[in-house]
C-alpha positions, 0 to 999 in steps of 0.5 A: 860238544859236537857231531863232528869232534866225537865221532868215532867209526864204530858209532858212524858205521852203526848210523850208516847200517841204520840209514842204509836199512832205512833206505833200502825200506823206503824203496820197498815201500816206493816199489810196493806202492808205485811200482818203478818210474821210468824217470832216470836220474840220481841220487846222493846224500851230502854231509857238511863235514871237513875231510880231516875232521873226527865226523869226516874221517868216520864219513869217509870210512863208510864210502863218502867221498869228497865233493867239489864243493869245499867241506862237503862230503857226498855218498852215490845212490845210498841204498842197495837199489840198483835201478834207474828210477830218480824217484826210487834213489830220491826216496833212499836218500831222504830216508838216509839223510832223515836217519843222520839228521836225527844224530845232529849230523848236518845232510841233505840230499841231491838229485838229478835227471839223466 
């Protein structure tokens, strides 16, 4: 059975404090090594998952939004950085979505330059 007929929002709000926690570490990390790149942009997590369905229901409870694109649910800046750097916010989403993938949830990360 699938990710999207069997999740629950307890279950999705533990992935998303595990992802959350990896994100906030990868941008540590960025900072620790690199220090803040004065590159500006953004960053988002998308999840392939109908609005109505089990997963995007759960999804939507932990502050992802529906995207333009249809089945598509997104979430802004997915760590607790606060800053302007599109690396940092690259970093935090590849971590968050690195974290979903490994529950089988289909997500990828998006970007761009301000």
């Amino acid at each position: 059975m699938s990710v999207a007929k069997t999740m629950t929002v307890e279950a999705m709000e533990k992935i998303n404090a595990e992802a959350t926690a990896s994100a906030d570490q990868a941008v540590s990390k960025f900072l620790e090594q690199y220090g803040e790149p004065m590159y500006c942009g953004f960053a988002w997590v998308n999840v392939k998952a109908r609005s109505n369905s089990k997963l995007g229901k759960a999804l939507q409870k932990v502050g992802f939004k529906k995207s333009w694109e249809s089945g598509v649910l997104y979430k802004w800046s997915p760590s607790s950085y606060f800053g302007q750097s599109m690396d940092i916010k690259e970093e935090a989403a590849m971590a968050y979505v690195k974290v979903l993938s490994n529950y089988g949830i289909d997500a990828w990360y998006g970007s761009r330059a301000d």
